[in-house]
N, C-alpha and C positions, 0 to 999 in steps of 0.2 A: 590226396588222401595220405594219411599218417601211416606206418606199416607199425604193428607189435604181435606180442606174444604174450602166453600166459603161461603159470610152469609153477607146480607142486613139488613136495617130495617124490615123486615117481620119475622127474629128472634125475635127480640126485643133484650134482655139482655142475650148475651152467656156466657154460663161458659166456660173459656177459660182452666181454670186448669184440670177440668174433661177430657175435650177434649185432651188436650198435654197429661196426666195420660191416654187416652185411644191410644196413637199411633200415634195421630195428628202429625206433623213435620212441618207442613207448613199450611198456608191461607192468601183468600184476602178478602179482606171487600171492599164494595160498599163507595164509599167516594161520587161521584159527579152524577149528569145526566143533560146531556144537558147543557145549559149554565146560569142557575141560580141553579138550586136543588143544596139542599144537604143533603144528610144522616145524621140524627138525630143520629144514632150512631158509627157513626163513629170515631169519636176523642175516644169513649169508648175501639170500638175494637181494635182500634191501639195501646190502651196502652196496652190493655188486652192479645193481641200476643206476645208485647215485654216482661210483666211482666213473659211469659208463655214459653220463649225462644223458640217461633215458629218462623219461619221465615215468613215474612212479608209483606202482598201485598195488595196491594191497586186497586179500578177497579173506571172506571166511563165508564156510560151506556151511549152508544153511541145516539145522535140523529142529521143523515145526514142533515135533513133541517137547523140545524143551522152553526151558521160558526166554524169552524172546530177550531180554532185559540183562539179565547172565550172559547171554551168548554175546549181546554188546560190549558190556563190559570189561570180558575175555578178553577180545579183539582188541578194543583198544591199548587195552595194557600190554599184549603183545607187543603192539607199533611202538607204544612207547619204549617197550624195556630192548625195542633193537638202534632205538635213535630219534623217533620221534617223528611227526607232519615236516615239512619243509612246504611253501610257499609251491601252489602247484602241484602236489602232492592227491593222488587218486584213491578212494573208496569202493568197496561191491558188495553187495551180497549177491552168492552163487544160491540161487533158488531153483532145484531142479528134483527136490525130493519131498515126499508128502509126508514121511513118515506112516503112513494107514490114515492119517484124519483129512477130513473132508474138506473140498477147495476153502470154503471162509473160514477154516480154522488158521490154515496154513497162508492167507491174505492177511488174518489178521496180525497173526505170528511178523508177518514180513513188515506190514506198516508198523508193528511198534518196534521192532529193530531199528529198523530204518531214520524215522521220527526221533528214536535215544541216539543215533548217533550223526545223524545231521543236529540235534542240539548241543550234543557235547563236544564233538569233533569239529563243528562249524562248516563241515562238507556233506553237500546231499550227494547221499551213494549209489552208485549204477545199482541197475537189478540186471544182474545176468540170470536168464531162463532161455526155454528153447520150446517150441510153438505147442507141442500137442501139452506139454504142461501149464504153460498160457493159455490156451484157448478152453481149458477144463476148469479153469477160474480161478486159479490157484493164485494169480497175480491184480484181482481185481483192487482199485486205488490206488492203485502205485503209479498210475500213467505221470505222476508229478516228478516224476526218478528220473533219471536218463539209461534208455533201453541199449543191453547188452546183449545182442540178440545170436543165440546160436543157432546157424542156417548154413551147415555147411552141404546141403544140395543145390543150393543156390549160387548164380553166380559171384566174384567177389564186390562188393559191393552196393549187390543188388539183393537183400535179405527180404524175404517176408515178414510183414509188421504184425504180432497178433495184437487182438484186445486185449488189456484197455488201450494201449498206446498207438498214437497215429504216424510215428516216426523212429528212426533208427539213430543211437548213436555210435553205439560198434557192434561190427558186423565180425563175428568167428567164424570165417568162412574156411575152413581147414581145423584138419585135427592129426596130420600125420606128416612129417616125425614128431613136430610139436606146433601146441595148438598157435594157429596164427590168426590177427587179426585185424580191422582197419577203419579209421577213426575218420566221418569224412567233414574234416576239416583240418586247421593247421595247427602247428603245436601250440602256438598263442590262445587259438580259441578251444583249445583240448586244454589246459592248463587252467584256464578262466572257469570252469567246471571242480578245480578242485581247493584243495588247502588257502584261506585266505590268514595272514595270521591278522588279529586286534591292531 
């Protein structure tokens, strides 16, 4: 299994060498939320994983009331204006909030994200969610994603699968000092999963 982490503005400034020097292999940084935010360090961490030869992923935090389509957008532009995909290179949406609307709003919200930016980015993006908001059907059609699944009662890499999906691809199994997580396969086949270029 692969070991990584994930990490917002609420880090601040991460040491990315210490991290790769402790095991790291992989992470994603919060890049966007909703349809105007933007993570103040994110252009940091993105150079900071390439500099670290982790491999590489990017999230923006979902938020259903807006349009699905803007928030794509956003996001991409973000990756762009800090360097751009590189070969291998990771996608997410972080789906963990309803906004007030109801589970098919907030599925359907999620499939056309998702759908704009596997077309235009040419990478189908993880869905990170976590079980009692899955299982309320907040994530229904997405099981063609690869599941990002936060279970940190569970052992590590032993997570609970909700519906729709019948399998795990990373498992957050910890959330303290920072969130950790683990990818069960190897960096070839974690990589194969993201950025192709033309």
């Amino acid at each position: 299994m692969l070991h990584g982490i994930d990490v917002s503005n609420w880090q601040g400034r991460v040491d990315w060498p210490s991290h790769a020097k402790a095991g790291v292999a992989f992470a994603f940084a919060k890049a966007t939320e909703g349809g105007g935010y933007a993570d103040r360090w994110f252009a940091h961490n993105w150079a900071g994983m390439r500099e670290s030869w982790l491999v590489c992923g990017a999230y923006h935090f979902a938020r259903p009331k807006g349009d699905p389509l803007e928030q794509a957008r956003h996001f991409l532009a973000r990756i762009r204006a800090a360097g751009g995909l590189r070969r291998g290179d990771l996608l997410a949406l972080d789906l963990e909030t309803d906004d007030g609307l109801r589970p098919e709003r907030v599925a359907e919200y999620a499939r056309r994200w998702c759908r704009f930016v596997e077309r235009h980015a040419r990478v189908r993006p993880f869905v990170y969610t976590y079980l009692a908001f899955a299982r309320e059907g907040n994530c229904a059609g997405l099981d063609r994603y690869p599941l990002w699944i936060a279970c940190p009662h569970r052992p590590r890499g032993d997570p609970t699968v909700p519906p729709p999906w019948r399998d795990w691809t990373i498992h957050q199994y910890d959330t303290s000092p920072v969130d950790r997580n683990v990818f069960h396969g190897s960096r070839k086949e974690l990589t194969r999963l993201g950025f192709r270029p033309r």
